[in-house]
N, C-alpha and C positions, 0 to 999 in steps of 0.2 A: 695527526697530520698524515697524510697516505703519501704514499712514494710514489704514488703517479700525477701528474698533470694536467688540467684538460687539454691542454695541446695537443698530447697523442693521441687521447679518446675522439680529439675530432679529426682528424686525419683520417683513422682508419674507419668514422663515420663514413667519410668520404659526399658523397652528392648529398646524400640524408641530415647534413651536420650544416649544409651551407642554406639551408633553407631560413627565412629569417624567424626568429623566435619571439616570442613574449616575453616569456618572463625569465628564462638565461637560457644561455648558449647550448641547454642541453636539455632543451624541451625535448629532442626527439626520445631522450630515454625517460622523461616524466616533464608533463608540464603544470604538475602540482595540481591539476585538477580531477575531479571535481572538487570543491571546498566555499565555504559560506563566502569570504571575502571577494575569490575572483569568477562567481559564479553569479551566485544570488546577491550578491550587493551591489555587480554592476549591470545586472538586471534590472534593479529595483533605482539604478542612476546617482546611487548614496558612492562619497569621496572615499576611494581604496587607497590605501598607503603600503610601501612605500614608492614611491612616483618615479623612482630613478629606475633605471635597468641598465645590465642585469641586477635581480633584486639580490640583496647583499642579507635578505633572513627568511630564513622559510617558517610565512605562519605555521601557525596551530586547528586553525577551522577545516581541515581537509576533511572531508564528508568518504569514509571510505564505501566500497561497491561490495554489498550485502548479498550473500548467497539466501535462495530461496528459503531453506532451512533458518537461518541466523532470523530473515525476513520475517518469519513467521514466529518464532520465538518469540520478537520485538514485539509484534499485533498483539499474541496472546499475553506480555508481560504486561502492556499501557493497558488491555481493556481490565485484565483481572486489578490494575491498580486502581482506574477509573471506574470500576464497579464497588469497591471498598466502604468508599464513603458512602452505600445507601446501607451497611448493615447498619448509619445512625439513623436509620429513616426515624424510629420510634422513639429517638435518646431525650432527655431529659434538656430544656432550653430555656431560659429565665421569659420569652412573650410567644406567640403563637406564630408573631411574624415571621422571628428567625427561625422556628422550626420550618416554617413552611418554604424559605426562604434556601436555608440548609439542603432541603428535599428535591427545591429546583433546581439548587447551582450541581445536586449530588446525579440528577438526572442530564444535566447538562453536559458532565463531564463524561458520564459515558457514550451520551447521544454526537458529543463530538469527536471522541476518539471514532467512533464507527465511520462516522461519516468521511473524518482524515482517512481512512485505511480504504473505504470506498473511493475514493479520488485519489488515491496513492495505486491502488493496485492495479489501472490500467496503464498509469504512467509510467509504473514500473517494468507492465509488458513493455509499453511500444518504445523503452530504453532499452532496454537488455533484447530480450528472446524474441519479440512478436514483432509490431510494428511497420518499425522502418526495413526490416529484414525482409517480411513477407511482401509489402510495396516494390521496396527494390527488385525481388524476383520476379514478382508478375506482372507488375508496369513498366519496368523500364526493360529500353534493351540493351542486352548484353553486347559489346566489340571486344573479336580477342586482340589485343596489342601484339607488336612484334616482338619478337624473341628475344632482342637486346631490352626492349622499354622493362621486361618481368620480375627483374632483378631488383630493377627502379621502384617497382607499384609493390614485390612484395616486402620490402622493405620498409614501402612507407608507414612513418609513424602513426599509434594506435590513435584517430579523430573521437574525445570524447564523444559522449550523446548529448543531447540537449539537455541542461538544465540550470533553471527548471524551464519544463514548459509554460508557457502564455495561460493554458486554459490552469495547469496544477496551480502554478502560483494564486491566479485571482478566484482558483475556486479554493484554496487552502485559507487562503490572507483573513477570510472571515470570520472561516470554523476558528481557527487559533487564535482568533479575536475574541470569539466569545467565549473558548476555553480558556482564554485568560484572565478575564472579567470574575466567570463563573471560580476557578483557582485562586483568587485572589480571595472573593467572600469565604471560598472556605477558611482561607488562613487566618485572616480579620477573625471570625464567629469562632474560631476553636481556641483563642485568646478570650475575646467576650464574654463567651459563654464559662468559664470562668467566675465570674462574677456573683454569680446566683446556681451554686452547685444544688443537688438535693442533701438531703439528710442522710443518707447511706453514704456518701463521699466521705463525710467524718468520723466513720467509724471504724474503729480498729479492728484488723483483721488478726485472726486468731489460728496463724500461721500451724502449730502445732495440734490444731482439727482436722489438716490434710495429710498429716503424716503418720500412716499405718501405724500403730502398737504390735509389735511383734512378743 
């Protein structure tokens, strides 16, 4: 339990504190966004809980804001994992169907990670760095405020970005559709295929042929 109150933290908020809030009284220091629940699920119009305010639990779906570097880590960790499944292109498959089947769901999943990261990475400019930045500077025009309002505006609390945008969501909504489909057959076939191993599966390996005679 902490020894201070919100009481004082909004006082010395002061004009920043009295602004009215979403989801508690101290949205100006975080208004728990971005995150799946109060972002993309009332985007998509689906029922957020919990309905009272101020809200009395802080989910868990908070989507935190990925530096470029972490950004690209994440690209190259999903394609090398979505490239994986074609070292079985040639694996051994009890009909012809599911290998071929195998090959397209193993094509699929890389063809949709690409395409996610294609439609992710302009959205990710005109969120963060590009975008709305570069608009605001050379379309709109600038008013300086008067000297008392400065204090006011630089204080105002950080306005998320948009998300998700209109176009990422319904151009995402699809790919991850079919990457779903396509993840699925894999998981099903790597159970199945089971069924009908080859003849090298049952044979014992002869663990002391790998270990040097010194």
């Amino acid at each position: 339990e902490l020894p201070v109150t919100m009481v004082p933290v909004l006082r010395r908020a002061s004009r920043i504190a009295a602004r009215p809030y979403r989801q508690t009284p101290l949205d100006f220091v975080d208004d728990l966004k971005p995150s799946w629940a109060l972002n993309v699920q009332t985007f998509m119009k689906m029922p957020v809980g919990p309905s009272e305010r101020p809200i009395q639990r802080i989910g868990d779906t908070w989507l935190p804001w990925l530096t470029w570097t972490e950004r690209t880590c994440l690209c190259l960790a999903t394609m090398v994992y979505s490239a994986i499944h074609l070292s079985g292109w040639n694996f051994h498959f009890p009909t012809r169907t599911e290998q071929i089947l195998w090959r397209v769901s193993s094509l699929i999943l890389l063809g949709a990670t690409s395409v996610f990261w294609l439609l992710k990475c302009p959205a990710i400019i005109w969120r963060h760095h590009g975008g709305q930045e570069l608009f605001v500077r050379f379309f709109t025009r600038k008013s300086n405020p008067p000297a008392s309002q400065q204090k006011c505006l630089h204080e105002t609390p950080f306005e998320p970005r948009e998300l998700p945008l209109v176009w990422e969501f319904w151009g995402i909504f699809p790919v991850a559709f079919i990457y779903a489909l396509a993840r699925f057959y894999i998981v099903v076939e790597s159970i199945l295929s089971l069924r009908s191993l080859p003849l090298t599966a049952y044979l014992t390996v002869d663990g002391s042929s790998f270990i040097p005679n010194i």
